[in-house]
matplotlib code that plots the C-alpha trace (Angstrom):
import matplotlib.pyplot as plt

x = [3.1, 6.6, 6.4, 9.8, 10.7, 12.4, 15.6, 15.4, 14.4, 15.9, 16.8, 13.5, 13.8, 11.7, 10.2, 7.2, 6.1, 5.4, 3.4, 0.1, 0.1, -2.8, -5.8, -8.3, -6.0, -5.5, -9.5, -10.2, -7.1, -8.7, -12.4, -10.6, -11.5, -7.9, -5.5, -2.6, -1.5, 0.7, 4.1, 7.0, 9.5, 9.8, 8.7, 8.4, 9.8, 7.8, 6.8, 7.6, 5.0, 3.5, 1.6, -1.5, -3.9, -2.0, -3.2, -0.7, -0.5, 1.8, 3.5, 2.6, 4.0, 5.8, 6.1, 6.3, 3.8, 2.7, -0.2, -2.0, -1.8, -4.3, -7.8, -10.7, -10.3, -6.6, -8.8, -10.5, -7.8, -7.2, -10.1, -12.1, -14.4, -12.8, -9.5, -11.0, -11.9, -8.5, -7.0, -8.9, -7.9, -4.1, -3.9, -5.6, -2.7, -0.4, -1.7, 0.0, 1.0, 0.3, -1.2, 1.4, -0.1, 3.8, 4.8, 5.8, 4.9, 5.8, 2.5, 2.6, -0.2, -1.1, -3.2, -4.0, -2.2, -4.5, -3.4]
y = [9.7, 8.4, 5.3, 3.6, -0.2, -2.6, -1.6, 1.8, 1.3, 2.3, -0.6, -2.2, -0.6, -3.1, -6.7, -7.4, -9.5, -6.3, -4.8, -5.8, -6.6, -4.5, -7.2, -5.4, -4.5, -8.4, -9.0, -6.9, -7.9, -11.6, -10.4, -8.4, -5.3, -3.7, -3.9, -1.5, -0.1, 3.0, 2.8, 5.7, 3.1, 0.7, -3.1, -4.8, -5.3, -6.2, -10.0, -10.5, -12.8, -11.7, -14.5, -13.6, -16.2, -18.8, -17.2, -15.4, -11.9, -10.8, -7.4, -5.9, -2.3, -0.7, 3.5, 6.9, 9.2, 12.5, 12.4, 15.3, 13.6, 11.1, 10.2, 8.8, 5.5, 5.3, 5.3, 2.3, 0.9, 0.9, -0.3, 3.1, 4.8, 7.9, 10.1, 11.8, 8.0, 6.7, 10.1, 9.5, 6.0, 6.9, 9.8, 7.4, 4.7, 7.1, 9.9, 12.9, 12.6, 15.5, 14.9, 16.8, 16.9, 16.9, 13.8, 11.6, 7.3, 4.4, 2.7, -1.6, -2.4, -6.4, -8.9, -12.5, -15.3, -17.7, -21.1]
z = [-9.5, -10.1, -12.1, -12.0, -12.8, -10.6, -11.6, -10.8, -7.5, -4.0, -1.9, 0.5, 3.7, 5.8, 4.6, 2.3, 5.9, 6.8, 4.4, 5.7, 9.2, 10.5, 10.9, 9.7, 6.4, 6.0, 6.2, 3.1, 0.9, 1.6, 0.5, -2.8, -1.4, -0.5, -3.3, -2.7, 0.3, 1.1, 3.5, 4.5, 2.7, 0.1, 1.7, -1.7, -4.9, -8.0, -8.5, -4.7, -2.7, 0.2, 2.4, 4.1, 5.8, 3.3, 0.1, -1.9, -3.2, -6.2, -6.1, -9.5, -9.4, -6.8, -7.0, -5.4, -4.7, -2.9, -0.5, -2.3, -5.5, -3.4, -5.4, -4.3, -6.6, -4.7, -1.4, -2.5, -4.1, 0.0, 1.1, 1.5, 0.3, -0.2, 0.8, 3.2, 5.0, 4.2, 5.4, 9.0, 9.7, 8.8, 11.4, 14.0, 13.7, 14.0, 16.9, 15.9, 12.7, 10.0, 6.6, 4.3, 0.7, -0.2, 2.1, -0.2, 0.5, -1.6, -3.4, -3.7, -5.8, -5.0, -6.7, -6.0, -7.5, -9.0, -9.1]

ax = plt.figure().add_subplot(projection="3d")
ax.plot(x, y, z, "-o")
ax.set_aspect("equal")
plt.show()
């Protein structure tokens, strides 16, 4: 894991708007059971809001990582119960698609802001 702070990071290549889109994603960050997800490219930077279901979600570290370097508490940090789960619903979004330990994805860790 590459920890970096805001300052050393590349530019975003999409919006945080898109950081958790899939409906099923946005269910469990409103229950507290999803608290990072995993993209191709940076979609937030750190202290950025992202808006779900009008409840908002702070950006608390943003950072590189390699797909083999994947644990089972990163899993559930994703809203499953282990890699091998989280590894399965990947490849069916994305028909096709190989799971290369050495594919590298950028981690946003989230948390609920709390009035």
């Amino acid at each position: 894991m590459t920890t970096q702070n805001q300052n050393e990071l590349p530019p975003k290549t999409c919006s945080i708007e898109k950081l958790v889109t899939n409906k099923k994603d946005i269910e469990k960050v409103l229950a507290g059971q999803k608290t990072a997800t995993r993209r191709n490219g940076r979609y937030a930077d750190i202290g950025e809001i992202m808006v779900l279901d009008g409840r908002n979600f702070q950006v608390d570290r943003v950072y590189q990582q390699e797909l083999g370097d994947l644990t089972d508490e990163a899993a559930r940090q994703e809203g499953y119960a282990s890699v091998e789960d989280y590894k399965q619903s990947i490849l069916s979004f994305h028909p096709g698609m190989p799971w290369l330990p050495e594919m590298k994805v950028w981690v946003h860790e989230f948390s609920a802001v709390t009035e």
